[in-house]
C-alpha positions as CSV (number, residue, x, y, z in Angstrom):
1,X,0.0,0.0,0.0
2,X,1.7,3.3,-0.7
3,X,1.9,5.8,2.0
4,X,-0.5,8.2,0.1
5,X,-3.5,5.5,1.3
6,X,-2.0,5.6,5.0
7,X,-4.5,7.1,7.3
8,X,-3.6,11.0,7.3
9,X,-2.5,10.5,11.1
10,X,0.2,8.0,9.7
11,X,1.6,9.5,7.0
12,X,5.3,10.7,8.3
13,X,4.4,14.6,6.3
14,X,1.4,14.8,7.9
15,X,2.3,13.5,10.9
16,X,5.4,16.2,11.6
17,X,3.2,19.1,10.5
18,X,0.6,17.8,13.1
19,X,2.4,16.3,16.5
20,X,6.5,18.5,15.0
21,X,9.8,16.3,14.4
22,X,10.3,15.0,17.4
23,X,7.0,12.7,17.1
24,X,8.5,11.0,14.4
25,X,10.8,7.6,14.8
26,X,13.8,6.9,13.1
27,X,12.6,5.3,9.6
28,X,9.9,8.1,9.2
29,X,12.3,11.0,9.6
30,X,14.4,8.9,6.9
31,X,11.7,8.2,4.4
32,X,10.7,12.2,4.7
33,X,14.6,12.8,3.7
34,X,14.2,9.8,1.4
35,X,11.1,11.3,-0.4
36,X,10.3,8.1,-2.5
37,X,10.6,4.4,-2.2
38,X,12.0,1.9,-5.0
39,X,10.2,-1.3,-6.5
40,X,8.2,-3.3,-3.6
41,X,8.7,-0.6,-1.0
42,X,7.3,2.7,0.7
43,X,9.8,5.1,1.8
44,X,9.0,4.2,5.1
45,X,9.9,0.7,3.8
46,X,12.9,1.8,2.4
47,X,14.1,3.9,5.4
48,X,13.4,0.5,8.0
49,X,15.3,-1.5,5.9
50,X,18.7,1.2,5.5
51,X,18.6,1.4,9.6
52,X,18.8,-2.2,9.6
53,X,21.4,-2.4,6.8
54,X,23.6,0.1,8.6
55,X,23.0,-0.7,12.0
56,X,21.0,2.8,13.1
57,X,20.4,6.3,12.3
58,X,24.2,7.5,13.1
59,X,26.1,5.3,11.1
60,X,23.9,5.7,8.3
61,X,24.6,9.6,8.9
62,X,27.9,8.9,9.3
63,X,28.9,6.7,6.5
64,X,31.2,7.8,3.9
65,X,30.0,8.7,0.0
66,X,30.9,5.2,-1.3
67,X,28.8,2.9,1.9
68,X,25.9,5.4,2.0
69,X,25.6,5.0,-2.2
70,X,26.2,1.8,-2.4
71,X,22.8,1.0,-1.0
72,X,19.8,0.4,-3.3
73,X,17.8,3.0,-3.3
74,X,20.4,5.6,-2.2
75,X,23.7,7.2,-4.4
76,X,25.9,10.1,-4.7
77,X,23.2,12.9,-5.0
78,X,21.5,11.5,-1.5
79,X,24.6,11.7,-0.1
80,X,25.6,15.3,-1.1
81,X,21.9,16.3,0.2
82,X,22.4,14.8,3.5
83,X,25.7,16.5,3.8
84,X,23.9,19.6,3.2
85,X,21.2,18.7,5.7
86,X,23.7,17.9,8.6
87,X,25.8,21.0,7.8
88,X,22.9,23.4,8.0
89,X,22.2,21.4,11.3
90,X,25.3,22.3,12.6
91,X,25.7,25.6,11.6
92,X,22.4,26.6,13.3
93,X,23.4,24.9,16.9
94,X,26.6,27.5,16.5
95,X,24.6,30.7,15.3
96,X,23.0,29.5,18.8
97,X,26.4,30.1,20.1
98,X,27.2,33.0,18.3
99,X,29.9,35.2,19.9
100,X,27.9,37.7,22.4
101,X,24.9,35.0,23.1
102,X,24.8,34.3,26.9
103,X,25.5,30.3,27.8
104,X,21.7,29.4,29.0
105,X,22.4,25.8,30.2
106,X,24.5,22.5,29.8
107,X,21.7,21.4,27.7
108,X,22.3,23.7,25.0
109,X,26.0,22.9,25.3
110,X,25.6,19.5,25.4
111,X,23.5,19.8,21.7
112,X,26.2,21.8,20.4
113,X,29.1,19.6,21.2
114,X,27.5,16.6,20.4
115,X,26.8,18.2,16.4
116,X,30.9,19.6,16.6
117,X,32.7,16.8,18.0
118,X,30.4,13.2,18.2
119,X,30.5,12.5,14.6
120,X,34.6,12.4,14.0
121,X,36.6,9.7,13.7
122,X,40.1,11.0,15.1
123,X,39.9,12.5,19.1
124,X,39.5,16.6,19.3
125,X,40.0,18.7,21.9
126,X,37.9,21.5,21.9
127,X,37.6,25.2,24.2
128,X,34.4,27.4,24.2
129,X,35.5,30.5,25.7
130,X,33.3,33.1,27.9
131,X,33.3,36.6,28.7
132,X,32.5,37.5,32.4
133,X,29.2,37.2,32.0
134,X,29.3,33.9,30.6
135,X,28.9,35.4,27.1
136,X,30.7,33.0,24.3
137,X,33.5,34.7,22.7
138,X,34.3,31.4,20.7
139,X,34.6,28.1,20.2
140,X,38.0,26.8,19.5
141,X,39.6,23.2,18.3
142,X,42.9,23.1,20.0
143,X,44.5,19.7,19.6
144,X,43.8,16.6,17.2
145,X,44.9,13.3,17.9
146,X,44.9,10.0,16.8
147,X,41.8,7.9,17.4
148,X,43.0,6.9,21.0
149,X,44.3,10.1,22.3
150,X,44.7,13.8,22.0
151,X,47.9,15.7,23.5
152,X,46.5,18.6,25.0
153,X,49.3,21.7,26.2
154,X,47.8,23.5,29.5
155,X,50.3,26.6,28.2
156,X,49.1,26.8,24.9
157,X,45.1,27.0,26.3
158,X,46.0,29.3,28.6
159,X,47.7,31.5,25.5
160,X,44.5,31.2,23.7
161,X,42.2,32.2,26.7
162,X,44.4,35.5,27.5
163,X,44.6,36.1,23.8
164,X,40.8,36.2,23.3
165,X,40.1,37.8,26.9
166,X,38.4,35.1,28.1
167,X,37.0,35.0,31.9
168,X,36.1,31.1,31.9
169,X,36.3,28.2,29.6
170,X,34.3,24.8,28.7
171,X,36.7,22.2,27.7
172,X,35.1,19.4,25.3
173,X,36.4,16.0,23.9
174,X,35.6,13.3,22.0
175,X,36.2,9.4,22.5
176,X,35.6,7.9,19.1
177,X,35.4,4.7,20.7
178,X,32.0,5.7,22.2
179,X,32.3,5.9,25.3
180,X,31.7,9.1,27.9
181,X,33.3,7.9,30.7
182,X,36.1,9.8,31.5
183,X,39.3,8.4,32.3
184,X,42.1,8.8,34.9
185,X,44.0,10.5,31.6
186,X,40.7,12.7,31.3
187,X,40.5,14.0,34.9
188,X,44.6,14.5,35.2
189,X,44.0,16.6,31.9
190,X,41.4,18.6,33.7
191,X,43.2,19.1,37.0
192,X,46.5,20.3,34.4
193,X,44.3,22.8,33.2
194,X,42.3,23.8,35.9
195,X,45.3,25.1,38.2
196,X,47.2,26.4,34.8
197,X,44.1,28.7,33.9
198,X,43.3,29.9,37.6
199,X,46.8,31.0,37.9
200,X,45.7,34.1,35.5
201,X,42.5,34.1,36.9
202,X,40.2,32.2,34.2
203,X,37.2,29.6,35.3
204,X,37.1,26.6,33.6
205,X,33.5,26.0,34.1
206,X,33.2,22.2,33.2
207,X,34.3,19.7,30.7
208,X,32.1,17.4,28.5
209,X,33.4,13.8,26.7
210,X,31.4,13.5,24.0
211,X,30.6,9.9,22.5
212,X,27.3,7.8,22.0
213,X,24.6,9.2,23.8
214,X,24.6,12.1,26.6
215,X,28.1,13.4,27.3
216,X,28.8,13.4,30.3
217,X,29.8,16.5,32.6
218,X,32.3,16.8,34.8
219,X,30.9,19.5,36.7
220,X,27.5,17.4,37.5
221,X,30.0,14.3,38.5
222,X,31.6,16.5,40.3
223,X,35.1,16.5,38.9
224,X,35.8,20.5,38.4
């Protein structure tokens, strides 16, 4: 049955007009993207199948050109749109955190970090730096590493931060492996910085490891 003789309420369109995105699952915000099905299958169809194929929505998102076309009833022109869509994702979480705009919660942090840093397959480290009033100046990659660690220089943050007048910092990293949970490595790092950036008076007001699912904060574990 094609999705045109769904009942209204099931159709993924009408659907996301009706109840917004987030009322949507996985395969119908894919078969939106996807548009139309191939032989034998809906979109919705199409999109169940891909999530299976790949494993998921991320490493469908993630795949490179030749995996993501080499799927029936994708290719290269899916994949250049789906670039585009993430980008555009992306670049609207950082007008959120456009230099001047106040810091209004982890949350928002969290949703920003997780679009700059989840999706790489090497380890970042990452600043966003704050006026006094907790205004973001910028947000800064600092160090790239291999996909098992990133050296991270206290001295060279602390150039950065004075360089940019920044009053307090949000340090950010990635563990491509997947998993948030910090290390001994990760909390020595921290420590290193803390006491090198309090020595000219900046804050470092947490840091976030970014992997699958919610980063985890050092400031709600109660590591900074």
């Amino acid at each position: 049955m094609a999705i045109s003789d769904w009942p209204a309420a099931e159709r993924p369109r009408e659907k996301l007009i009706e109840r917004g995105a987030a009322a949507l699952s996985d395969a119908e915000l894919l078969a939106i993207f996807l548009r139309t099905g191939v032989r034998g299958r809906t979109a919705v169809d199409l999109a169940r199948h891909l999530l299976t194929a790949f494993g998921g929505l991320r490493p469908l998102l993630e795949a490179d050109a030749e995996t993501f076309a080499g799927h029936h009833g994708l290719g290269p022109a899916k994949y250049v749109q789906l670039q585009a869509v993430l980008e555009m994702g992306r670049r609207h979480l950082q007008a959120q955190l456009a230099r001047g705009e106040p810091m209004t919660g982890p949350e928002e942090t969290r949703q920003y970090l997780v679009a700059r840093l989840r999706h790489l397959p090497h380890e970042i480290f990452a600043c966003l730096f704050l006026d006094n009033r907790h205004q973001v100046i910028g947000f800064e990659e600092l160090f790239r590493g291999t996909i098992d660690a990133a050296s991270v220089y206290p001295r060279e943050v602390v150039s950065r931060a004075l360089r940019l007048n920044a009053a307090a910092v949000i340090l950010a990293h990635n563990h491509p492996s997947g998993v948030t949970e910090p290390s001994l490595a990760d909390e020595r790092m921290t420590e290193r910085l803390r006491d090198a950036l309090a020595t000219v008076d900046i804050r470092v007001l947490d840091h976030f490891v970014v992997g699958e699912g919610r980063p985890v904060s050092f400031a709600e574990r109660g590591l900074i």
